[in-house]
C-alpha positions in Angstrom: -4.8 12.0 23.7 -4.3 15.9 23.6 -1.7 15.0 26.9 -0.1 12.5 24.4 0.1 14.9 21.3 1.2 18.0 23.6 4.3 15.7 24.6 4.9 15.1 21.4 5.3 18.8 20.4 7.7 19.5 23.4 9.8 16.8 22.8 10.0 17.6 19.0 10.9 21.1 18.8 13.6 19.8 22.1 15.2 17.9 19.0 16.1 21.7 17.5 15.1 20.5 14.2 18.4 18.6 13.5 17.5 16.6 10.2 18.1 12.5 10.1 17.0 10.0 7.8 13.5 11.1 6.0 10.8 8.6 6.0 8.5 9.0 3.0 5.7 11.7 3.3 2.3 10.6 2.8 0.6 10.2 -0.1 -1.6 13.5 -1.0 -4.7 12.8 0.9 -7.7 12.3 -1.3 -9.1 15.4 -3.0 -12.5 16.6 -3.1 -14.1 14.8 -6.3 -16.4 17.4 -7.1 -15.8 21.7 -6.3 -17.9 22.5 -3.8 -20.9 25.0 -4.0 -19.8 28.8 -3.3 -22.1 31.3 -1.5 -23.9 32.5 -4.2 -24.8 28.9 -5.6 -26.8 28.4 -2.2 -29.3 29.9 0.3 -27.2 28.8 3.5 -23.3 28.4 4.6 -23.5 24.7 4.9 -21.1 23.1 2.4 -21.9 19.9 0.3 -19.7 17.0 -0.4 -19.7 14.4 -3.6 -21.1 11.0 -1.8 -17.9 8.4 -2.0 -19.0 5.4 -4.1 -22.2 3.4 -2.8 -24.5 6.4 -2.6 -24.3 6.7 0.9 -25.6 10.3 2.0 -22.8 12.0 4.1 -23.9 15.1 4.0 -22.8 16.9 7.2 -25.6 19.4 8.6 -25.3 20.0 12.0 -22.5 19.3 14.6 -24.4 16.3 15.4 -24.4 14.8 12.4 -20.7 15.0 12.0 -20.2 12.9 15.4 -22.6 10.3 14.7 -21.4 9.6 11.4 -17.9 9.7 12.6 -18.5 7.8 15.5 -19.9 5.3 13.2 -17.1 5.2 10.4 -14.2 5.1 12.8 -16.1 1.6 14.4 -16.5 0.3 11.2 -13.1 1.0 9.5 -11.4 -0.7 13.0 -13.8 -3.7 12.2 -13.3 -3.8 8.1 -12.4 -7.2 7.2 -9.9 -6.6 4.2 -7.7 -3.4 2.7 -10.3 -2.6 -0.1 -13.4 -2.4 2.4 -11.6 -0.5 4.8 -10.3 2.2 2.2 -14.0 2.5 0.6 -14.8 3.3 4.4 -11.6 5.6 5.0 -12.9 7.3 1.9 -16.2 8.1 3.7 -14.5 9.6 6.6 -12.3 12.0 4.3 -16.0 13.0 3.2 -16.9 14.0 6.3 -13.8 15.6 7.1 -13.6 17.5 4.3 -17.5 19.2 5.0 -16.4 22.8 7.3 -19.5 23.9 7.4 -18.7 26.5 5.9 -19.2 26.9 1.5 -17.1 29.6 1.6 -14.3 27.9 3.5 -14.5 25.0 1.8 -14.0 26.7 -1.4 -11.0 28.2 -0.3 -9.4 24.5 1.1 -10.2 22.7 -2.2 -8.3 25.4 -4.3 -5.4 24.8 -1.9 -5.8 21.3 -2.6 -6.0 21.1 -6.3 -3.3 23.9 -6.2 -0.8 21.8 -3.8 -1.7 18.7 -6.0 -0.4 20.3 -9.0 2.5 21.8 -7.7 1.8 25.1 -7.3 2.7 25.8 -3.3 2.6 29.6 -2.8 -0.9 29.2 -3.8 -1.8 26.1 -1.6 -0.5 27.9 1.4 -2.2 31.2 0.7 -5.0 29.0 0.9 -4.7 27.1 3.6 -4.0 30.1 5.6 -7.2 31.5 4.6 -8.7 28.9 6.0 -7.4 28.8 9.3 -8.0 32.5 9.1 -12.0 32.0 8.8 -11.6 29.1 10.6 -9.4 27.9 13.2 -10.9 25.2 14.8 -11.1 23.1 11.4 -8.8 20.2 11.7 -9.0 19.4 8.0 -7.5 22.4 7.3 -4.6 22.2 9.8 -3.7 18.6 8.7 -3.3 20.1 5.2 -1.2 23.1 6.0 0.9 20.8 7.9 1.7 18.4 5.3 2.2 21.2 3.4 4.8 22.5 5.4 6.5 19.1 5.8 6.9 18.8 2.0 8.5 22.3 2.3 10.9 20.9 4.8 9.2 23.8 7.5 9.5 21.3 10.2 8.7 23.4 12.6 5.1 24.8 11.2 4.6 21.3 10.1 4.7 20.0 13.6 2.9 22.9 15.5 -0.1 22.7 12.6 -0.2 19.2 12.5 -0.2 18.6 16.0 -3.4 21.3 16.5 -5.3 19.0 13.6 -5.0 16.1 16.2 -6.2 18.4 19.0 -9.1 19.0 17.0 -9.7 15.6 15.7 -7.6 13.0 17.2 -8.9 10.3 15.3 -7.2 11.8 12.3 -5.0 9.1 10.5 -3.4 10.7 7.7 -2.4 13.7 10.6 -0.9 11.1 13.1 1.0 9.4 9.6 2.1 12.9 9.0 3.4 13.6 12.4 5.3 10.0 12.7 7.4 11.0 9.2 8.2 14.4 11.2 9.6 12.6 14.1 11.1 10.3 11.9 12.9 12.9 10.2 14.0 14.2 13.4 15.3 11.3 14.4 12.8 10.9 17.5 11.7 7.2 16.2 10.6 6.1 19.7 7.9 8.9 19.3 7.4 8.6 15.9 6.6 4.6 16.7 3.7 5.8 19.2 2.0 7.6 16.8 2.4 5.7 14.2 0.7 3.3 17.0 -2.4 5.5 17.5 -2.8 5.9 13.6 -2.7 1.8 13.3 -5.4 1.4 15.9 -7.3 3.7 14.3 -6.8 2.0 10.6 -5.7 -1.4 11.1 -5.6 -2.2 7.5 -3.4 1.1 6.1 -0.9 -1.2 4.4 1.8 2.1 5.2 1.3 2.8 8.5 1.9 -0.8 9.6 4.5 -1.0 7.4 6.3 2.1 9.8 5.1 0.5 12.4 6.8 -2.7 12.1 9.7 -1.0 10.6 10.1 0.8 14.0 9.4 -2.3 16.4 12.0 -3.8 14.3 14.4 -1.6 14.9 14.0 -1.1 18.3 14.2 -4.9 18.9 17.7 -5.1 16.9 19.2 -1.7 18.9 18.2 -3.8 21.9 20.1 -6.7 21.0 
């Protein structure tokens, strides 16, 4: 997968950023439901997340935690038999993903979010950049800086950050979504069709993603003909 994503970022920046048809960004990804403790609201670093509905405990507090419960989600949101129980389930993995670590970091990424969600992006990206400041091998925080810099049309930062989200997490659907509107935009749709690929076998059930997906095979099928 990091093979896969590091061809993606050659042939992407090859494309010299020339602009073609936009494919619609994202959605904002699902903000934190509740502000996260600070440091002085706690005795450790570890941050705390709101429970998605259902009361499950996802509280992340070690390393191994996070795997286990990821490890877990991802199986069941491949297996989830309709679009409501797989976005309850997605909903449990953006809890997890959203849990640094860190309070103090995960302070700073939910003011970027509330401050990107309202408009405001000079805040959002002093943020963000905070974050991958502290710390760099969060992929939470370099999926939002790079769809960040997509809506800023800073294709290039949005590639290079997005991409490094994937290297961290590669399971990361709304990053790989991100990354197929990218190539989209830059008219690289046969690249743009494989990650939009990974992200549906990852999320069968995202109504969008199979939506560009199809678009794609589509398209391909009638330039073929």
């Amino acid at each position: 997968m990091k093979r896969f994503i590091l061809i993606i970022l050659f042939t992407a920046f090859s494309a010299g950023f020339a602009y073609g048809q936009e494919a619609d960004l994202p959605p904002p990804a699902p903000a934190p439901k509740q502000q996260p403790k600070t440091d002085t609201d706690t005795d450790t670093d570890t941050g705390t997340s709101e429970a998605p509905k259902g009361g499950k405990d996802l509280t992340v507090r070690s390393e191994q935690d996070r795997v286990i419960m990821l490890k877990e989600l991802f199986a069941n949101l491949k297996a989830a038999q309709d679009e409501e129980e797989a976005r309850l389930i997605a909903e449990e993995v953006w809890a997890v993903f959203l849990q640094s670590g860190s309070a103090s970091v995960d302070f700073l990424l939910h003011r970027g979010i509330a401050a990107q969600n309202r408009g405001d992006n000079k805040l959002a990206r002093r943020m963000y950049d905070h974050v991958l400041r502290l710390q760099p091998d969060y992929a939470e925080g370099w999926s939002r800086s790079g769809r960040l810099a997509a809506e800023e049309k800073d294709l290039s930062r949005a590639v290079s950050d997005t991409t490094q989200a994937l290297i961290l997490e590669p399971r990361h659907f709304y990053a790989l979504w991100t990354l197929g509107n990218i190539l989209e935009t830059l008219e690289r749709p046969d690249d743009a069709f494989e990650v939009y690929e990974h992200a549906h076998k990852i999320y069968p059930l995202h109504k969008q993603i199979k939506e560009r997906v199809e678009h794609l095979r589509e398209s391909a099928k009638g330039k073929a003909l």
